[in-house]
VEXLUM-845061 format. One line per 5 residues: number of its first residue (from 0); their letters; for each residue x, y, z of C-alpha. Coordinates in nm, 2 decimals, always signed. Example, Ala and Ser with C-alpha at 12.3 -4.5 7.8 and 13.67 -1.06 7.14 Angstrom:
# VEXLUM-845061
0 = AS = +1.23,-0.45,+0.78  +1.37,-0.11,+0.71
//
This chain:
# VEXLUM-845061
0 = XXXXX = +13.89,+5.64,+7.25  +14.12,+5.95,+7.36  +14.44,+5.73,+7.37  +14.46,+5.67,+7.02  +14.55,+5.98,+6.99
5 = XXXXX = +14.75,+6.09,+7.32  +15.07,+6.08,+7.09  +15.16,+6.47,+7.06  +15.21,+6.42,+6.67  +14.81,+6.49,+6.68
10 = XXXXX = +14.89,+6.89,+6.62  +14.91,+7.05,+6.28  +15.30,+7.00,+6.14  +15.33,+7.41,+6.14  +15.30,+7.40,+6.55
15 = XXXXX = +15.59,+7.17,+6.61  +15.80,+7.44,+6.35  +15.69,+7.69,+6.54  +15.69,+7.58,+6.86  +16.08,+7.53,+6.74
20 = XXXXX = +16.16,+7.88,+6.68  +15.97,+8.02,+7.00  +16.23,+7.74,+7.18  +16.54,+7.87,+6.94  +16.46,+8.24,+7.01
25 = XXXXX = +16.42,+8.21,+7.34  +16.05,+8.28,+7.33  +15.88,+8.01,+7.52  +15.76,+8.21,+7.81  +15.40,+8.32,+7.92
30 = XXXXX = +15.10,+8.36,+7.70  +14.73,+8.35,+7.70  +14.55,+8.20,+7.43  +14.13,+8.26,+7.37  +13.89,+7.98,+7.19
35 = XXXXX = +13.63,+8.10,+7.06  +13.38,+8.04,+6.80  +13.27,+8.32,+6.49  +12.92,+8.26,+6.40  +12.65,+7.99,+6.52
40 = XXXXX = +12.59,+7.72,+6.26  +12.30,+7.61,+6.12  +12.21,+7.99,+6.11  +12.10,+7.93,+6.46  +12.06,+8.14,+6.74
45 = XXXXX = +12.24,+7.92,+7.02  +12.54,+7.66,+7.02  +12.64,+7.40,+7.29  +12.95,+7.34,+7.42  +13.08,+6.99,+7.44
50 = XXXXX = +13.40,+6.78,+7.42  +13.48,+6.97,+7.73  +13.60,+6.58,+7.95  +13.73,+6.46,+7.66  +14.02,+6.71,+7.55
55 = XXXXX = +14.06,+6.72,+7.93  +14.15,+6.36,+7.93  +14.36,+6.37,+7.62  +14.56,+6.61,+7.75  +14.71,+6.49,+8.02
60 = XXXXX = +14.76,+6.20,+7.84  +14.95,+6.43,+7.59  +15.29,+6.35,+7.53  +15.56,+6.26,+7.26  +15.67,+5.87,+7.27
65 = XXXXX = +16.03,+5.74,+7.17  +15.90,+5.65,+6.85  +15.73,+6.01,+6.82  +16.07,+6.18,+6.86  +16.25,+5.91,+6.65
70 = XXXXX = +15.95,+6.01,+6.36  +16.03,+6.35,+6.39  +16.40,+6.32,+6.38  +16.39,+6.21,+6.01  +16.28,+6.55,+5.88
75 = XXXXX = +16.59,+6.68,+5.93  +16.45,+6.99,+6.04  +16.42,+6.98,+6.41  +16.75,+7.02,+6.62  +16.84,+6.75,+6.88
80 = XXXXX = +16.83,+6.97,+7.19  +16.46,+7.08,+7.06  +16.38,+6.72,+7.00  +16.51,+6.63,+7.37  +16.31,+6.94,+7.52
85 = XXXXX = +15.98,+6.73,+7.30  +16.06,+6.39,+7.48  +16.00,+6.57,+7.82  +15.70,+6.75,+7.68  +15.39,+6.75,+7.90
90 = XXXXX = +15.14,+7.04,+7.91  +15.18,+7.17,+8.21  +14.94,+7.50,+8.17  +14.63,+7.59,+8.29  +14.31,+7.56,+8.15
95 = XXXXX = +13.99,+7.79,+8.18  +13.66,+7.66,+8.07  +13.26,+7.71,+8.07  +13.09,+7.41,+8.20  +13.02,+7.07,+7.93
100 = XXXXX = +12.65,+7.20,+7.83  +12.68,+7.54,+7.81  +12.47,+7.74,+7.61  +12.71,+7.96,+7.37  +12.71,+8.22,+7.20
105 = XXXXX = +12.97,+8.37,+6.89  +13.28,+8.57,+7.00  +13.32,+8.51,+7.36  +13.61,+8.31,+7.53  +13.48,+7.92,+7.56
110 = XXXXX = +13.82,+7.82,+7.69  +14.11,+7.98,+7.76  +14.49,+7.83,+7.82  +14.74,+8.02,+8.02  +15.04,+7.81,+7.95
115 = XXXXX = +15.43,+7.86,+7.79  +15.41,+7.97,+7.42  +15.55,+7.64,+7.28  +15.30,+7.42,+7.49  +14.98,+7.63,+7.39
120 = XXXXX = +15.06,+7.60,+7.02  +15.15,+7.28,+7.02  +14.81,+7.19,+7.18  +14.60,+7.42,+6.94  +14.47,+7.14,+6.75
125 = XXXXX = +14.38,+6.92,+7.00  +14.15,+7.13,+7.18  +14.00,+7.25,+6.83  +13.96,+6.92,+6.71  +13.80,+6.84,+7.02
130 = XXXXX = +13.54,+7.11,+7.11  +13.44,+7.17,+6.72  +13.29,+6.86,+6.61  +13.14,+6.80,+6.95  +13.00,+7.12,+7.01
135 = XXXXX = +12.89,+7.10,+6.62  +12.69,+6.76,+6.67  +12.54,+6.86,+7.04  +12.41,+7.21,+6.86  +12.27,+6.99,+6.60
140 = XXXXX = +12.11,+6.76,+6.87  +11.97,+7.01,+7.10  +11.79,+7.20,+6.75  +11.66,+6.88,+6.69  +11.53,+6.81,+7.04
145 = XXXXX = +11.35,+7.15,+7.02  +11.23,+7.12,+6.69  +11.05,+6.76,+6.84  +10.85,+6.94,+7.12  +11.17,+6.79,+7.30
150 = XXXXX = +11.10,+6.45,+7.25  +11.23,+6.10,+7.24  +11.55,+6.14,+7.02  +11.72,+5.83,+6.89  +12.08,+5.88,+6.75
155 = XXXXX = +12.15,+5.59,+6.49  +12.44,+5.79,+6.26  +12.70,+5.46,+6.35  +12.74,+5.40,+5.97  +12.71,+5.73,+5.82
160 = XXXXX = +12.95,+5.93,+6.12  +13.33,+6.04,+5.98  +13.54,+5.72,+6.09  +13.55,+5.53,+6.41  +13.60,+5.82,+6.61
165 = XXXXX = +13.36,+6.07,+6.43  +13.09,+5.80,+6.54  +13.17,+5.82,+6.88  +13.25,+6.16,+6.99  +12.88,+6.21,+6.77
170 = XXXXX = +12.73,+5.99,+7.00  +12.83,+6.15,+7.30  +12.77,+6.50,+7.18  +12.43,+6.39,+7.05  +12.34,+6.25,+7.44
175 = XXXXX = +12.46,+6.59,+7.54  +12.25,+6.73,+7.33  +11.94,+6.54,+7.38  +11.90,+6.20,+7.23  +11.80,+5.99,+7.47
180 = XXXXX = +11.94,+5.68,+7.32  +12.22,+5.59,+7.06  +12.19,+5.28,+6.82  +12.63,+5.27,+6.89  +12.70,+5.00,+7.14
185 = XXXXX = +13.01,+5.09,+7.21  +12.96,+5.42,+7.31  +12.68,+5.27,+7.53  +12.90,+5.08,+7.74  +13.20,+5.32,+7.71
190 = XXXXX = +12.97,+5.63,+7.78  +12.68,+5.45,+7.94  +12.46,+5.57,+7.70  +12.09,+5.39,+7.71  +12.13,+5.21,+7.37
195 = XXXXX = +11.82,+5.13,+7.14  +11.72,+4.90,+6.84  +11.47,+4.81,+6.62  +11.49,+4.58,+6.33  +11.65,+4.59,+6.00
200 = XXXXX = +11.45,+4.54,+5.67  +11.66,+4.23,+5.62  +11.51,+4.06,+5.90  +11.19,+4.10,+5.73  +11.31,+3.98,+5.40
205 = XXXXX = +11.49,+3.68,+5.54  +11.12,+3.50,+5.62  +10.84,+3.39,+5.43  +10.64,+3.63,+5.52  +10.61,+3.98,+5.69
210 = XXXXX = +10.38,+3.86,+5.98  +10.64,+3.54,+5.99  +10.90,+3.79,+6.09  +10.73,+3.96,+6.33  +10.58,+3.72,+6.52
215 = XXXXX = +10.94,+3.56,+6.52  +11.04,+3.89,+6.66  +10.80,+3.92,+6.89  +10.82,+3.58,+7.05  +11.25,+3.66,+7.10
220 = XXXXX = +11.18,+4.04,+7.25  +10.83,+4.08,+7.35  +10.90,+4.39,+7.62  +11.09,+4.54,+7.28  +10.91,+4.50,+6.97
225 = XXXXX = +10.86,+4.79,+6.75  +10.80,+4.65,+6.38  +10.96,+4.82,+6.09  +10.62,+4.80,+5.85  +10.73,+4.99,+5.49
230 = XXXXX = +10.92,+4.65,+5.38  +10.67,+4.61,+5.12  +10.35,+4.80,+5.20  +10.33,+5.07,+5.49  +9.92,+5.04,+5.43
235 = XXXXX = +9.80,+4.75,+5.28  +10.01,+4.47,+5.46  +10.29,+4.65,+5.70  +10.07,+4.77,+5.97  +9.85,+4.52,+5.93
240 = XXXXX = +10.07,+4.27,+6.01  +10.22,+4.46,+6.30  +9.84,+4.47,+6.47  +9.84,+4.04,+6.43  +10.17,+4.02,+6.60
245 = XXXXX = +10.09,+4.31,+6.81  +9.80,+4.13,+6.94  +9.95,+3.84,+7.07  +10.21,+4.05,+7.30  +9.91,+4.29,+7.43
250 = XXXXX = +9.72,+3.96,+7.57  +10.08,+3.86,+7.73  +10.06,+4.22,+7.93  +10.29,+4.40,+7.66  +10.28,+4.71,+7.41
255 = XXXXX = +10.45,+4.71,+7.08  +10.51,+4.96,+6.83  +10.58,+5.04,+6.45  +10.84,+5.22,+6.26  +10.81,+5.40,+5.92
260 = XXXXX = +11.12,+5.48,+5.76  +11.05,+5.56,+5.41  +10.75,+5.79,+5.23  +10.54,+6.05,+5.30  +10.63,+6.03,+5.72
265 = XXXXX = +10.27,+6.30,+5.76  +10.02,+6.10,+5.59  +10.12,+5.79,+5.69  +10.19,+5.84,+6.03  +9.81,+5.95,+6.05
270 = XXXXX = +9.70,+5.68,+5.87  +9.87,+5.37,+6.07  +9.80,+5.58,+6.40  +9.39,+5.60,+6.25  +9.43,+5.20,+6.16
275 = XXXXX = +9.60,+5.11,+6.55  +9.34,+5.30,+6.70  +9.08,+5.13,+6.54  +9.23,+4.77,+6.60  +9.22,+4.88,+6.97
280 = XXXXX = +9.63,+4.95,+7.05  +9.60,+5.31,+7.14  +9.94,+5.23,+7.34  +10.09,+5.14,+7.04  +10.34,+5.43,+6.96
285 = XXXXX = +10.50,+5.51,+6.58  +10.84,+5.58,+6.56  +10.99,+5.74,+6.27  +11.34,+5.79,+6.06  +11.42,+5.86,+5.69
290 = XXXXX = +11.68,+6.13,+5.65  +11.49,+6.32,+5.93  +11.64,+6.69,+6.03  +11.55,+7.00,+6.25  +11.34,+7.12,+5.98
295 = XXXXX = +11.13,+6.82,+5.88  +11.07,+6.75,+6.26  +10.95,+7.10,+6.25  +10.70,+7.07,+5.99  +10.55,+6.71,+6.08
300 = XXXXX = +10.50,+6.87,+6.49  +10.37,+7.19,+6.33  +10.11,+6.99,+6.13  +10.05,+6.74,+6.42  +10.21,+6.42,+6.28
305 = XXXXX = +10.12,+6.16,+6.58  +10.47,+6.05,+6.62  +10.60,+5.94,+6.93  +10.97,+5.90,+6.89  +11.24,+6.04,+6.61
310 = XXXXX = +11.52,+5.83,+6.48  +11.83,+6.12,+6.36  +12.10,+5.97,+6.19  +12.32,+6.13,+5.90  +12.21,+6.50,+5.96
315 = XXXXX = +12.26,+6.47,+6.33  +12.57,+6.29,+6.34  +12.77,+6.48,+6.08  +12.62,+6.80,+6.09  +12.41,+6.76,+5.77
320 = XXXXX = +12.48,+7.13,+5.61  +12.66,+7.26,+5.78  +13.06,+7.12,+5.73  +13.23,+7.26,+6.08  +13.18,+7.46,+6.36
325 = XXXXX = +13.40,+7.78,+6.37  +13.57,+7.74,+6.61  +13.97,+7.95,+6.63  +14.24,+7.94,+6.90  +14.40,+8.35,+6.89
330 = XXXXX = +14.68,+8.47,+7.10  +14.51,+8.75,+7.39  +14.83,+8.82,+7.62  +15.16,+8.74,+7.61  +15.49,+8.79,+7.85
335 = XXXXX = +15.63,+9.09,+7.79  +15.98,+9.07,+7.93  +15.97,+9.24,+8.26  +15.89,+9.01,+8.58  +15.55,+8.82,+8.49
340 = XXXXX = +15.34,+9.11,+8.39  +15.15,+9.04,+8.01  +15.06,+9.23,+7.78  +14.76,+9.24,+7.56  +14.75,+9.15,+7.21
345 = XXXXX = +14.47,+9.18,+6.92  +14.46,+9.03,+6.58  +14.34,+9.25,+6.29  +14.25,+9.20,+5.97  +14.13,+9.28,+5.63
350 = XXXXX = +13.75,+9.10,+5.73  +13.68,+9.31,+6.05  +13.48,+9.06,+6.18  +13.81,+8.87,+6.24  +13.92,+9.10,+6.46
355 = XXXXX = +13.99,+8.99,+6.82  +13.94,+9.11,+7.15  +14.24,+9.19,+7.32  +14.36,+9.10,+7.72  +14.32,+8.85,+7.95
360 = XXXXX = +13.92,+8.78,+7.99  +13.63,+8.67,+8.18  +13.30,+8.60,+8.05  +13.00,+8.72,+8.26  +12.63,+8.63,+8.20
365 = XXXXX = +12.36,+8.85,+8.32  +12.02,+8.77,+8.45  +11.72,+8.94,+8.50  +11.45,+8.91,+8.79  +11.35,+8.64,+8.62
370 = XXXXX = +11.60,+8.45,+8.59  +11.65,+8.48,+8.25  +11.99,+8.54,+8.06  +12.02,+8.88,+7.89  +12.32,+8.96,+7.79
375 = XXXXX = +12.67,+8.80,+7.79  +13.01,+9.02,+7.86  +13.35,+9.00,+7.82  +13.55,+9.17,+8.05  +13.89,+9.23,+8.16
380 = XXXXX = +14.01,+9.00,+8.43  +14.06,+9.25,+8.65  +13.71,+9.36,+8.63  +13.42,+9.26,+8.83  +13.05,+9.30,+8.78
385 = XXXXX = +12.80,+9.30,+9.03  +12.40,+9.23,+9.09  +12.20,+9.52,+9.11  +12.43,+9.77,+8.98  +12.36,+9.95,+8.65
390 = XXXXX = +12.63,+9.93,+8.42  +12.68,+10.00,+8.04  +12.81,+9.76,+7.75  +12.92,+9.80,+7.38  +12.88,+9.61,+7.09
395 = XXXXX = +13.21,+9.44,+7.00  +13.25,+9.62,+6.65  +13.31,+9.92,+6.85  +13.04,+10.16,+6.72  +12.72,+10.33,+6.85
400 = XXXXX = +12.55,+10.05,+6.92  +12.54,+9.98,+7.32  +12.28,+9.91,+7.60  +12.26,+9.99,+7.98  +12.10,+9.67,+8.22
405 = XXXXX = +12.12,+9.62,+8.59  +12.18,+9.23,+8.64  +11.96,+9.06,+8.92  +12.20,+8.80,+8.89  +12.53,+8.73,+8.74
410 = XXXXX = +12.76,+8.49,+8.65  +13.11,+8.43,+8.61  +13.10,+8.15,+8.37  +13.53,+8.08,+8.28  +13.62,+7.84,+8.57
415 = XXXXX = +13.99,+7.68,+8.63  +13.96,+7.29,+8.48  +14.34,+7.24,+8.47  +14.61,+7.41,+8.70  +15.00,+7.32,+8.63
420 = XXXXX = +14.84,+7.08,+8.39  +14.65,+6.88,+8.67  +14.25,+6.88,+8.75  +14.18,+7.14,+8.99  +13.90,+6.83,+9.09
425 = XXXXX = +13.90,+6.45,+9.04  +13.81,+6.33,+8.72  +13.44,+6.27,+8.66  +13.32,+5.91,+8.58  +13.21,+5.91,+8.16
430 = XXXXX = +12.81,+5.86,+8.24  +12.83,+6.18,+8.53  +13.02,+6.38,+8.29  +12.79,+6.34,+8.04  +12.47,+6.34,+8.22
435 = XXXXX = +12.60,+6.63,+8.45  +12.65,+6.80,+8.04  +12.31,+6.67,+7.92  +12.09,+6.82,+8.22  +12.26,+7.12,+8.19
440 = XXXXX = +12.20,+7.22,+7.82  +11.82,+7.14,+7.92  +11.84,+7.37,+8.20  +11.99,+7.65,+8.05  +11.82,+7.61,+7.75
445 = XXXXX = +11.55,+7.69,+7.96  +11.70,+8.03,+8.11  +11.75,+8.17,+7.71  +11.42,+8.36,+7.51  +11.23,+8.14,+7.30
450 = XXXXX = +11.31,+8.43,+7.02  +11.67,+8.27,+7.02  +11.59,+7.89,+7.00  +11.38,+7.94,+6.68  +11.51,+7.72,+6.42
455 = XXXXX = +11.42,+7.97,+6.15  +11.54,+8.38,+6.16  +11.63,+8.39,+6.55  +11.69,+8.68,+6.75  +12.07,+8.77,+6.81
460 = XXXXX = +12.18,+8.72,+7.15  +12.35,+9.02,+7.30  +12.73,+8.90,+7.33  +12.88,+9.28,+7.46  +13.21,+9.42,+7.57
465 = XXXXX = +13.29,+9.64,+7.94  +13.37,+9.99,+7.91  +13.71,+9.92,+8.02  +13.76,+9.64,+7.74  +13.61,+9.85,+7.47
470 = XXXXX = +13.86,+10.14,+7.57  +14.16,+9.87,+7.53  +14.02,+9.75,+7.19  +13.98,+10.11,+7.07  +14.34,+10.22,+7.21
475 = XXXXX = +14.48,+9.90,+6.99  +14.28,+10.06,+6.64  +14.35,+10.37,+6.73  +14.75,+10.32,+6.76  +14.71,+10.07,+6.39
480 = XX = +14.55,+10.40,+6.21  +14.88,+10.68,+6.34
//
């Protein structure tokens, strides 16, 4: 799905005007550039990162076609020499980045690009388009895998997603996340995503009777039959009808279940799983749907709904209430004129929570004896931080707050994806990228307090700055306010 949009017209308009005066003024040397995100959605306590293999792909597919050039030639704005330097154009940069599956947190660097100014603006939109929407729908996913007890999750957003390719970057995130299945074919084969199915209400409606259609059903996909019983009447004929057709598969040596996708999802859940019981299909399992979120998945676990599987579609697929993911791409470090050596830059502003932090930067996450993750910093490049030794860290807004830990264990977490523009390894296949992504939100999901995973009021994770990076940040506010 990437090529469709390898053309380099896939940037904002401002870039490519930009990009031209950098070019013009003979700017277009050396600079860093952070991503980074400014508060967790959902009013979360966690976010995932995805879309990682994806922008990876589209950029070195990245370039500017005849017809591109020709297209941008009609403004009337762009000078022939520039246009010529745009038909050559091929990011050539490299590219720092946490693993596919990381757990994130606001604030810290989740990629960043060392590459000439004109090719790291011109790629700012790529790589926001495509880590904010899939780190958007994997954070969803992974709230609604916890909210489940960690359950069966099955994404079926297909027809509500934003466009073609809103549906399938949402069904890769969601995997990521932790659906186990999609109801999107296409990103089953493309992705190799298990893909799952039930029945629609038309099927039902298109025979003479309920049991008619679930027999019929039943005799075409007897290893898959889970019968969609609130066409008429969950109670009084749905279920009902579902143990009769039901029956016949048990004696052939199968199971079957039943879906409920309208109504009060609580008391009827406990009411067809009392009415299986009785019939004598304890094996039978209920899956359920109906505008389901986080919060209603919550509830029914809390109040021991006995549900076996979820089906997520709108809310998980577009983000349900929350738009975006806020994701921004800020200038850290740029060439300052004398050999290679860069200079650090910081953004201010009248919201000083859109302050940046200045330099080229590493992010570290701490551990304890435990193995679980305390604290993330950022840090200078040039800095290091060791196991065992007992360091302090300050809060980002620069005031009293700060905390002293001694890390069992640390980890570097920015690694080198891109060098010169080229994978620093081979290209993963699409299923072990995103299976390598999936296993590892689960694992280091497992690594973060349950305090922070709470889908209501969680506890802040500590994202802190160095010593040394807090001294630059305050030498940068201290020289704005002379």
């Amino acid at each position: 799905m990437t090529r469709n949009y390898s053309s380099a017209l896939f940037t904002d308009f401002y870039e490519l005007t930009m990009a031209q005066g950098f070019w013009q003024q003979g700017m277009n040397k050396p600079a860093v550039f952070d991503m980074f995100f400014r508060r967790q959605p959902f009013d979360g306590g966690f976010s995932i990162f995805a879309g990682l293999e994806t922008l990876l792909e589209a950029l070195e597919e990245f370039t500017f076609s005849e017809s591109d050039i020709e297209y941008l030639s009609k403004h009337g704005i762009f000078q022939k020499e520039f246009l010529d330097y745009l038909a050559t154009f091929k990011f050539s940069g490299d590219l720092y980045a946490l693993d596919e599956g990381s757990v994130i947190f606001p604030n810290e660097p989740i990629i960043r690009i060392h590459a000439s100014l004109v090719e790291a603006q011109i790629i700012e939109g790529l790589v926001l388009n495509h880590i904010n929407f899939q780190s958007l729908i994997a954070t969803k996913t992974a709230r609604v895998w916890l909210a489940s007890g960690k359950g069966h999750i099955m994404e079926f957003g297909l027809r509500r997603a934003q466009g073609p390719d809103g549906a399938m970057s949402a069904s890769r995130a969601a995997f990521i996340g932790g659906a186990s299945a999609t109801s999107n074919t296409l990103a089953g084969k493309l992705y190799d995503i298990p893909v799952q199915g039930t029945m629609a209400h038309s099927w039902i409606m298109s025979f003479a009777s309920e049991l008619e259609a679930f027999e019929a059903y039943g005799d075409l996909y007897p290893q898959k039959s889970i019968f969609l019983i609130d066409t008429y009447d969950t109670l009084n004929s749905g279920v009902k009808n579902a143990a009769l057709a039901g029956k016949k598969l048990v004696k052939q040596g199968y199971d079957f279940g039943v879906r409920l996708d309208s109504g009060d999802i609580q008391y009827l859940s406990t009411e067809v799983r009392k009415y299986l019981d009785k019939e004598g299909f304890p094996n039978a399992k209920i899956s359920v749907s109906n505008e389901l979120n986080e919060k209603i998945i919550e509830t029914l676990v809390q109040q021991k709904a006995p549900i076996d599987s979820w089906g997520v579609g709108t809310h998980m697929v577009t983000g349900g209430d929350e738009a975006s993911f806020t994701g921004v791409y800020k200038l850290a470090a740029r060439y300052n004129g004398e050999g290679n050596k860069m200079v650090a830059t910081m953004k201010f502003s009248d919201n000083p929570e859109k302050t940046t932090n200045p330099g080229v930067k590493n992010l570290w996450r701490l551990y304890d004896s435990e193995g679980m993750a305390k604290a993330d910093i950022l840090a200078l490049d040039t800095e290091i931080i060791q196991p065992g030794e007992m360091r302090r860290f300050f809060h980002p807004s620069i005031d009293y707050r700060q905390f002293a830990f001694s890390p069992a264990k640390v980890e570097m977490l920015l690694k080198k994806r891109l060098e010169s523009g080229k994978r620093t390894i081979p290209a993963p296949s699409a299923k072990e990228a995103i299976f390598d992504a999936r296993e590892r939100v689960k694992t280091q999901l497992e690594t973060i307090d349950s305090t922070y995973k709470r889908i209501l009021n969680p506890h802040i994770y500590k994202v802190s700055l160095t010593e040394e990076l807090k001294d630059l940040k305050l030498s940068f506010i201290e020289a704005r306010l002379k």
